[in-house]
LOSE-68773 format. One record per residue (C-alpha): residue in three letters; x, y, z negated. Coordinates in nm, 4 decimals, always signed. Layout:
REM LOSE-68773
residuo->ALA&east->X&north->Y&up->Z
...
***
This chain:
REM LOSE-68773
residuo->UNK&east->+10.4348&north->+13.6727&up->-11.7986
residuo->UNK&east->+10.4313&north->+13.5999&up->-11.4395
residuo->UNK&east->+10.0735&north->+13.5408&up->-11.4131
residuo->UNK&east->+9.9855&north->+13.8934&up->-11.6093
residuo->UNK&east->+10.1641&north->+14.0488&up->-11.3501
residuo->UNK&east->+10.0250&north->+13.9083&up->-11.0793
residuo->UNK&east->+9.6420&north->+13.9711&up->-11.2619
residuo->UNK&east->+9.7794&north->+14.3575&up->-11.3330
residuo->UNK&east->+9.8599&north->+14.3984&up->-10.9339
residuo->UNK&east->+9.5123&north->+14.1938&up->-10.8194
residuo->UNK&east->+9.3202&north->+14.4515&up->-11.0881
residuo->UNK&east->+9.4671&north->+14.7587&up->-10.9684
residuo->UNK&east->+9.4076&north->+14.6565&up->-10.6107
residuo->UNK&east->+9.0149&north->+14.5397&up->-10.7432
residuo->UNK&east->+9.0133&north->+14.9494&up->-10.9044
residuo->UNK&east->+9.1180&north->+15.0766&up->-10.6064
residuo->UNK&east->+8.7941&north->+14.9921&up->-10.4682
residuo->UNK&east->+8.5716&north->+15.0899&up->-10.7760
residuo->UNK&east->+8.7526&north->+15.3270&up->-11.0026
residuo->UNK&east->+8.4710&north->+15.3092&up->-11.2589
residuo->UNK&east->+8.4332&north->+14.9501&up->-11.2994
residuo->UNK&east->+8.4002&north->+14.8784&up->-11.6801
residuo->UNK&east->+8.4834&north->+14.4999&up->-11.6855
residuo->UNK&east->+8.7594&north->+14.5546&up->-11.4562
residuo->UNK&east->+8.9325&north->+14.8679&up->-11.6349
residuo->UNK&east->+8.8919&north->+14.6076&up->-11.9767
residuo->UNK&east->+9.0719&north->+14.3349&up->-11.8078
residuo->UNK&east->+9.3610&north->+14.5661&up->-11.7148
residuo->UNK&east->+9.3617&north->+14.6983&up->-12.0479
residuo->UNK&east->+9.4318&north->+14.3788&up->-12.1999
residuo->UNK&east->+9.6630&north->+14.2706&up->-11.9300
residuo->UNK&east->+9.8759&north->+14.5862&up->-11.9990
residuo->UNK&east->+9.8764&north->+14.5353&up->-12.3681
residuo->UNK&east->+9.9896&north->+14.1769&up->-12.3071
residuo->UNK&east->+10.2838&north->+14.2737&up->-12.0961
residuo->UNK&east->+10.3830&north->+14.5311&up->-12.3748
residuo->UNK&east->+10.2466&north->+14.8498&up->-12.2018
residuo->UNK&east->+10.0656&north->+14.9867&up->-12.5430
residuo->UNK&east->+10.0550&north->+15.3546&up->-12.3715
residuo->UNK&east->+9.9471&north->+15.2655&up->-12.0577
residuo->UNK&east->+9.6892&north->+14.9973&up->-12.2129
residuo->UNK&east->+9.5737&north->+15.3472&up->-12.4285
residuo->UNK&east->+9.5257&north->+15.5273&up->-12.1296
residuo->UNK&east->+9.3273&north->+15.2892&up->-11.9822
residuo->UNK&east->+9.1068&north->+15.2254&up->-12.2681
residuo->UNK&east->+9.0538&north->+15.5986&up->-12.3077
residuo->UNK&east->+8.9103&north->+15.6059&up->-11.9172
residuo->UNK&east->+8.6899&north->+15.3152&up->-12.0040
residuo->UNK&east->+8.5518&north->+15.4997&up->-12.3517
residuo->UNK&east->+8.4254&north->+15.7636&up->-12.1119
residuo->UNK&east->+8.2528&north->+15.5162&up->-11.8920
residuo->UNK&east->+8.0601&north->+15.2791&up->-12.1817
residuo->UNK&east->+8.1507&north->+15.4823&up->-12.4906
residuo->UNK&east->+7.9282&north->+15.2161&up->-12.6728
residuo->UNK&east->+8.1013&north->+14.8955&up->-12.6029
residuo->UNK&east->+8.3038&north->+14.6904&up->-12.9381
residuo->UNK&east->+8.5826&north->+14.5459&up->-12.7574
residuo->UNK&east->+8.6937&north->+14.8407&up->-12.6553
residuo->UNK&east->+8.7551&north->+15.0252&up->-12.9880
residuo->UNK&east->+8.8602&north->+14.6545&up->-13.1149
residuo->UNK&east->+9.1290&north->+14.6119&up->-12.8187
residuo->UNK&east->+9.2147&north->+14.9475&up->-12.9442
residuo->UNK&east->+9.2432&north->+14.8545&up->-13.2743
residuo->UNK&east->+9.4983&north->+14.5374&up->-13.1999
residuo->UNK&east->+9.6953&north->+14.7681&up->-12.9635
residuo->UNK&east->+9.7384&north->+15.0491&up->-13.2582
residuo->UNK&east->+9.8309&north->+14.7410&up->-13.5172
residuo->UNK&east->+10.1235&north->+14.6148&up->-13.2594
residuo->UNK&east->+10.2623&north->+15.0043&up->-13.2427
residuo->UNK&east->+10.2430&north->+15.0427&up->-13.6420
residuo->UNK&east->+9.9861&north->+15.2710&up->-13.6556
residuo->UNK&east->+9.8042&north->+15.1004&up->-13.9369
residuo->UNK&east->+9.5423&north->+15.4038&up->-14.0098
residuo->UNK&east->+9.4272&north->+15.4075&up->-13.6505
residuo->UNK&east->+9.4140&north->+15.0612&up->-13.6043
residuo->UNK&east->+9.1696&north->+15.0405&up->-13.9349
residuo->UNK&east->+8.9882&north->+15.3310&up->-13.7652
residuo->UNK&east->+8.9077&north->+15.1768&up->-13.4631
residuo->UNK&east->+8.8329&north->+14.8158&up->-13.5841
residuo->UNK&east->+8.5776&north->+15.0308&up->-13.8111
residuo->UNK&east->+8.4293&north->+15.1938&up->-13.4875
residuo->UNK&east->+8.4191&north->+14.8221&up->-13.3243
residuo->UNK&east->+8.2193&north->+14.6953&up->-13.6599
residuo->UNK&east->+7.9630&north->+15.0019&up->-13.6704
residuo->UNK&east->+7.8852&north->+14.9612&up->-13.3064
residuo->UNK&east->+7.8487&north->+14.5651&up->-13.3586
residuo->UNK&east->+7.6718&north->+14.5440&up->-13.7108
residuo->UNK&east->+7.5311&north->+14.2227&up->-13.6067
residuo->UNK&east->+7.9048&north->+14.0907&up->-13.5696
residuo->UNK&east->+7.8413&north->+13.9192&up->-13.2473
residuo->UNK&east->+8.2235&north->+13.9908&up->-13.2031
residuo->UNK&east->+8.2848&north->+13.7750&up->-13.4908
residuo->UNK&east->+8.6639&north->+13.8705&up->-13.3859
residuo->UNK&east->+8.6554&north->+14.2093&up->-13.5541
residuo->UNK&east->+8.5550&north->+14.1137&up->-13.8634
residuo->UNK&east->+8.8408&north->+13.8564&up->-13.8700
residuo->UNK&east->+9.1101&north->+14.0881&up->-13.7241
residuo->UNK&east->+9.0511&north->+14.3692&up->-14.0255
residuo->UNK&east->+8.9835&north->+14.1068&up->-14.2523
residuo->UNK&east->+9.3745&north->+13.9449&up->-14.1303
residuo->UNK&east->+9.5245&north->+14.2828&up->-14.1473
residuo->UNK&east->+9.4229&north->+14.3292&up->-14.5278
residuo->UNK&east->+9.5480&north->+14.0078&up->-14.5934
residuo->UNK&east->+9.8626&north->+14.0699&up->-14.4206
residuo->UNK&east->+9.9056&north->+14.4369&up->-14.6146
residuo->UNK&east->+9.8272&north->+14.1875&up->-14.9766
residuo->UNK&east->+10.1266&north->+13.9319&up->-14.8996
residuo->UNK&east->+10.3797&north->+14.1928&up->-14.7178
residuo->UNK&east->+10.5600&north->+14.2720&up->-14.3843
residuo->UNK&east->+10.6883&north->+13.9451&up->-14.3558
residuo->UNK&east->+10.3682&north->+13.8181&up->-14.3202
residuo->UNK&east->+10.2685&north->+14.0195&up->-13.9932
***
């Protein structure tokens, strides 16, 4: 946890500098969903959709965040974005992620 905090202060700093920068913004996405921050992680996400509204990984990020808050329909929504922007599945990762969640919903909560 220490570490994510330390990469969440080094990646604001790094934004400081360049608001806009897409790889950047991602990184602090995930770092914010790691330390719990769902909203804030949102947020950010949502600034980077306006920057490269055609990348996966965003809308798959999106996805996993929207799965840890319980919001199974717009979690299902975005990992469907993520696959029709990546037919080729490159991101193998969002096929498996829906494909875990429908398994999950099959056995029950306790499974999640």
């Amino acid at each position: 946890m220490k570490r994510h905090k330390e990469a969440l202060k080094i990646l604001t700093k790094a934004l400081e500098y360049h608001p806009k920068h897409p790889l950047c913004k991602f990184h602090k996405a995930s770092t914010l969903f790691c330390l719990e921050k769902c909203d804030k992680a949102l947020e950010e996400l949502d600034d980077l959709e306006s920057i490269t509204p055609t990348e996966s990984l965003i809308y798959f990020l999106k996805g996993k965040i929207h799965r840890k808050m319980g919001n199974a329909h717009l979690a299902m929504m975005h990992f469907s974005w993520a696959m029709d922007l990546d037919p080729q599945g490159s991101n193998n990762h969002i096929k498996e992620a829906i494909d875990k969640h429908y398994q999950s919903d099959d056995v029950g909560p306790e499974a999640t």
